[in-house]
N, C-alpha and C positions, 0 to 999 in steps of 0.2 A: 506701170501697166503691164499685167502680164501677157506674154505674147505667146498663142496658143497652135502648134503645128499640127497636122496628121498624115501620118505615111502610112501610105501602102503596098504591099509588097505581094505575089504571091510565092515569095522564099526568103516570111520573117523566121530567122533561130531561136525557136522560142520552147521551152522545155523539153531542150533537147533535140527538136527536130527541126524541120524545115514546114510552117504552116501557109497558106494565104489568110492572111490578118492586116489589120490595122493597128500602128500606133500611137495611139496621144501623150501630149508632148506637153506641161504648163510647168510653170514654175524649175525651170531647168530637169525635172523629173518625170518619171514615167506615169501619166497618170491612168491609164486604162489602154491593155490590151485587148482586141477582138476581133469580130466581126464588120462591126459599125459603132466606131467608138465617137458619132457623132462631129458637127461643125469643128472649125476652126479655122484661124485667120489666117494661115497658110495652109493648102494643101499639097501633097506633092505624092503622084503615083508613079513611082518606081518600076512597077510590070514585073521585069522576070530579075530583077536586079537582088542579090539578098542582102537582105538587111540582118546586120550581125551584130553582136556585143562589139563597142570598142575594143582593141586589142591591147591589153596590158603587159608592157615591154619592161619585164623586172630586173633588166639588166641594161644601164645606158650610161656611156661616159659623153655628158656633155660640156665639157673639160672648163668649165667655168663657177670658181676664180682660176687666174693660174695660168690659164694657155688657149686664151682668146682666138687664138690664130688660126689652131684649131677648130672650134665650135664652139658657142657659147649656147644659151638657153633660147637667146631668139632662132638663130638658124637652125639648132637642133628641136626645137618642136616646132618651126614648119614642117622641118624634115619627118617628124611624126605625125603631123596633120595629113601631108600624101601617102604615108603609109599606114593610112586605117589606125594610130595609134593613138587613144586618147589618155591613158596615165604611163607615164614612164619613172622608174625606180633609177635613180641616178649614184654611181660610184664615188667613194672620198676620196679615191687620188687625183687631188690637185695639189696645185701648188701653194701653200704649202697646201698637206696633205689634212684633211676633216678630221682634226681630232682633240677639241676641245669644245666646249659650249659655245665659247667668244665665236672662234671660225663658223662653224654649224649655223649662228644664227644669222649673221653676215651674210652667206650661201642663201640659207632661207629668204634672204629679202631678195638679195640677185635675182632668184628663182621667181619671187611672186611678183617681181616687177617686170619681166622677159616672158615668159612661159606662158604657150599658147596651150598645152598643154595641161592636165593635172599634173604634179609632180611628186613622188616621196625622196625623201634624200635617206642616204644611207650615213654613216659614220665611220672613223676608222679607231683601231684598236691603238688606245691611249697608252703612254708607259705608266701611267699611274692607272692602276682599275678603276680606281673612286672612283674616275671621273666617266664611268661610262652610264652612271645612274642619271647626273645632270644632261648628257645628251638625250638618255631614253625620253625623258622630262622634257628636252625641247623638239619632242616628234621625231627623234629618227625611226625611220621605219627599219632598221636593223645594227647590224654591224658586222663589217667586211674585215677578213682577215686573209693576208697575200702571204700562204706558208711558203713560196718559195721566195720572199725577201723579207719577212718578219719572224725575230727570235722570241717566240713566248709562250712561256709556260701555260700547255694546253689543258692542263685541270685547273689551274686557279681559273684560267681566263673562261671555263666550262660551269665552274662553280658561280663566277659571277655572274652569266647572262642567266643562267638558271636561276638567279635570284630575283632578278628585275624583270625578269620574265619575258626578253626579249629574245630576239629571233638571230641568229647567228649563219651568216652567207661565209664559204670556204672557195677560195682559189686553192687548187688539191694539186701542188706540185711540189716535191720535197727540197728546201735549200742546199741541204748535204748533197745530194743527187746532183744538182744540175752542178755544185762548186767541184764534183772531181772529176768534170767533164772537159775536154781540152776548150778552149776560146774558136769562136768559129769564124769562117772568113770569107764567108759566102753565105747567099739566104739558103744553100741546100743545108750548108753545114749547120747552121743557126736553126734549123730544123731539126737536124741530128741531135744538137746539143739540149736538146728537151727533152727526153725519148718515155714512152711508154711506163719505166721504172719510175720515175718521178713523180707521174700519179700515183700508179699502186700504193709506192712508199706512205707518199702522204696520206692517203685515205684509208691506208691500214692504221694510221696512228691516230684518225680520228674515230674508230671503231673501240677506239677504249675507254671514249669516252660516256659519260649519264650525260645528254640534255634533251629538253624536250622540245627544245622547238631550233633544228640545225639545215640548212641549204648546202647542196653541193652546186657553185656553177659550174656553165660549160663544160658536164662530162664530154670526154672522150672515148673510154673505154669500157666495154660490156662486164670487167672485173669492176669497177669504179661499182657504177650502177649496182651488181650483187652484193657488195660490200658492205653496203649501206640502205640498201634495200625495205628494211626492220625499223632502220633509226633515222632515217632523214630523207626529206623530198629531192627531188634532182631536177637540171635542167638541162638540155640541148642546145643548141645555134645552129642556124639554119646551114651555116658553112661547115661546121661538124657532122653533120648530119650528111649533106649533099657533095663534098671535093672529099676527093682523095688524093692522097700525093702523089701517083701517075696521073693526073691530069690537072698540075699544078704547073704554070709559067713560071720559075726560080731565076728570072734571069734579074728579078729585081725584087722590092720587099711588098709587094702588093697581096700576094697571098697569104702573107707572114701572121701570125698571131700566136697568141701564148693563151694556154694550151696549144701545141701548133696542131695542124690538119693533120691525118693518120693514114696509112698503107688501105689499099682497096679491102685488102680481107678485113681489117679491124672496122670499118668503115659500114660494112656489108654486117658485122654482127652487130654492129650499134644498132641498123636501122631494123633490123632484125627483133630488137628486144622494144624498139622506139613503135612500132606497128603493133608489138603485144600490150602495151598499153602502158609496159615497165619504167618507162621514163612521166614524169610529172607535169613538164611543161618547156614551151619554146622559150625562147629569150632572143634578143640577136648580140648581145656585148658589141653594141655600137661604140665603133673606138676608133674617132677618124683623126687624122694626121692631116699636114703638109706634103704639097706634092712630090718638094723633094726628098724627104723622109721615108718616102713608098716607092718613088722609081728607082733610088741609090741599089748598088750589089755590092756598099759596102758595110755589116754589123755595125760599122761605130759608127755609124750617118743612119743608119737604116731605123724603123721605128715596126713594132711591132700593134697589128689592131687592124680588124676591118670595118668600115662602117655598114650600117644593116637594117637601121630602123624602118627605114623605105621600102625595103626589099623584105621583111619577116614574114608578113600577112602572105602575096604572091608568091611567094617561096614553097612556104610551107602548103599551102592548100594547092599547087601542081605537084607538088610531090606526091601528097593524099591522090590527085587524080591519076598523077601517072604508076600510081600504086595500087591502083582499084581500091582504096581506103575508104569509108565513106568521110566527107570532108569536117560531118560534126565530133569525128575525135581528136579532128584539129583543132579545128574550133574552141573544143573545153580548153585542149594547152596551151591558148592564146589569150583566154578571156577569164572565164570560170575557173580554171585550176589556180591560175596564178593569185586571182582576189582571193580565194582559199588560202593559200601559201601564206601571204602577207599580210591578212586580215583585214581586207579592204570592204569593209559593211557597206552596201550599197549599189558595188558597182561590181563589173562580168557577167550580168546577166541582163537578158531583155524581162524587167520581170516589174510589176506594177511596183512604184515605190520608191524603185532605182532611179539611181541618176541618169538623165539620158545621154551616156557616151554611145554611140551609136558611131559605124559606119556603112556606108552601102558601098555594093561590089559589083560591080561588071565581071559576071563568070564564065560569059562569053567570046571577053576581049582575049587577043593574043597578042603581046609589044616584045620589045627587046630590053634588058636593062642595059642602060647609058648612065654613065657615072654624070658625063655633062648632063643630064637634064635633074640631076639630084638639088633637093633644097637644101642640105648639106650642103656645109662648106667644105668636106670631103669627097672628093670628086672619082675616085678611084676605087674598084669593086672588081674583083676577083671573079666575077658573075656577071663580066662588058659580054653584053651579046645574046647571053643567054634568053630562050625564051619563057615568059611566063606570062599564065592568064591569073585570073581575079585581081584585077583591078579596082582597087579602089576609087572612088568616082565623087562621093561626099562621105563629110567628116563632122560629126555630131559630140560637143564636149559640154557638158552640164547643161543641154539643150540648147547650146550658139551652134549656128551652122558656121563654120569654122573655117572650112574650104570646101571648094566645089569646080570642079574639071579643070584640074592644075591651078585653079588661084584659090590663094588663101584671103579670105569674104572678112572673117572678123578679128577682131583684135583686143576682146576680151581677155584678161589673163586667166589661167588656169587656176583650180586649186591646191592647195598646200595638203596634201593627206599623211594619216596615220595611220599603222594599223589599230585594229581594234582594242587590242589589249595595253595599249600606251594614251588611249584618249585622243 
């Protein structure tokens, strides 16, 4: 039996702006935005709360198979259920690392049997090419290539996805670079030992390449971004975006991440270019660890990755307000740009047709983030204290309410997606 919802809001995001509308909900999809989009067997008025596209998070390590202890797919899409996030694009480095058919489809079941969430999985770059047609084949929604620990020839590997017509994500750090850099022995050092050059390098070398459908994550730098500008879409993280290394605690590996965090002034012309519109979309490269792997100050204990899914939505949209930005240019780089990117038919928009991933926001609320109160089994966040409003408050996935004021209501799994151009 279908079960039919109506929300009301007077601040639905709906072509682009902020309207008072209604929206009906059947058959997990959206079926009539408006005015009075008639009965239904649940109703729920929202008032001044907005109702926004689920937020699609194209960048998440939910470190399963491989490193459970970590996260795995159930604690990592609760963790996405509190954070307004209803499809997350998940990384191959596990253990082993995603990179044949066998593994990918293995992963694929992990996921559809755990995941509260929708999920796309990514792939990683095989030593045989062949083999990267049978994962496009089994739905990878791209394929990840880590230039500062992977050696390979960036034209063959350019010529192939340009053949199968898949979509190719870049970690832009050059391995040459960081290998004649001394060993570090500290998280200030282990910081240094990444610097600035490591990007340029790499993303000058991906400037020589022909493809057409290429991702940079996690920029850092306002050269990265120009460089690529023409040839490939980019992303941010919210921690990129917002810390700078003067107002980073180094006394242990909590703020630590690869690409690390950047000097105030590089920091200030990110966001600089991130306000003109120049960057493509958020991400958070949720990458959570063990406790003791984050409070260590020692490199060979320490782990680099901050977790973020929880935090991406509230993050970015105080930023817009303490920005004077209006908040719907957030919005697209949370919902709408990134189904763009990835070819996700259906979903990033409030729009008749769609799937209802839906979340609603309290944009009134102000809290603190508390690593302890994360659904995450990574408890620790670079961002203890800080404050942020738009709160997420309910979580709408193929039209399950999903959670609702810190509990997570259902237990539905997610779906399995593609993008559009792999079926």
């Amino acid at each position: 039996m279908i079960h039919r919802w109506k929300l009301r809001s007077r601040n639905v995001y709906y072509r682009g702006g902020f309207r008072d509308l209604e929206v009906g909900i059947a058959d997990g999809k959206i079926g009539e935005v408006g005015a009075d989009v008639g009965r239904a067997d649940e109703e729920l008025d929202l008032g001044d709360n907005l109702l926004l596209p689920g937020v699609i998070d194209g960048h998440v390590h939910f470190r399963e198979p491989g490193n459970e202890e970590k996260e795995d797919f159930g604690s990592g899409s609760r963790a996405a259920l509190r954070g307004g996030v209803t499809t997350v694009l998940d990384m191959p480095n596990n253990e082993p690392p995603i990179k044949s058919p066998e593994l990918f489809r293995q992963k694929k079941q992990i996921a559809r049997d755990k995941s509260l969430v929708n999920f796309g999985l990514y792939a990683g770059i095989p030593d045989d090419l062949d083999m990267l047609n049978p994962m496009w084949e089994e739905g990878a929604i791209g394929f990840k290539h880590y230039m500062a620990e992977e050696d390979l020839d960036l034209e063959d590997l350019a010529e192939m996805i340009d053949r199968i017509g898949a979509l190719l994500t870049v970690h832009a750090e050059d391995k040459g670079v960081l290998n004649t850099l001394s060993r570090p022995g500290n998280p200030k050092e282990y910081l240094e030992s990444r610097p600035p050059e490591a990007e340029i390098v790499a993303v000058k070398k991906l400037t020589s390449l022909s493809l057409d459908r290429l991702h940079l994550a996690h920029v850092t730098l306002p050269e990265s971004v120009s460089l690529v500008q023409e040839m490939a879409t980019t992303e941010i993280t919210p921690h990129h975006l917002l810390l700078s290394r003067e107002n980073l605690d180094l006394s242990n590996f909590v703020p630590v991440c690869n690409p690390p965090v950047r000097d105030g002034a590089m920091v200030e012309r990110i966001q600089g270019l991130f306000l003109r519109g120049e960057i493509d979309m958020i991400a958070s490269d949720h990458a959570p660890h063990e406790r003791d792997k984050k409070t260590t100050s020692n490199p060979k204990k320490g782990s680099a990755g901050i977790p973020g899914v929880e935090t991406i939505l509230p993050l970015s949209l105080t930023f817009a307000r303490n920005n004077n930005v209006p908040i719907s240019s957030i919005v697209e780089k949370l919902t709408k740009n990134p189904a763009e990117i990835f070819g996700l038919e259906g979903r990033g928009e409030i729009r008749e047709g769609n799937w209802a991933d839906l979340t609603v926001v309290d944009g009134s609320a102000d809290r603190k983030i508390l690593g302890e109160k994360f659904l995450s089994s990574a408890k620790l966040t670079p961002f203890e204290g800080d404050k942020v409003s738009f709160c997420p408050t309910m979580t709408f996935v193929n039209g399950d309410l999903k959670y609702r004021e810190g509990e997570i209501i259902g237990a539905e799994p997610g779906r399995f997606i593609t993008g559009d151009s792999n079926g």
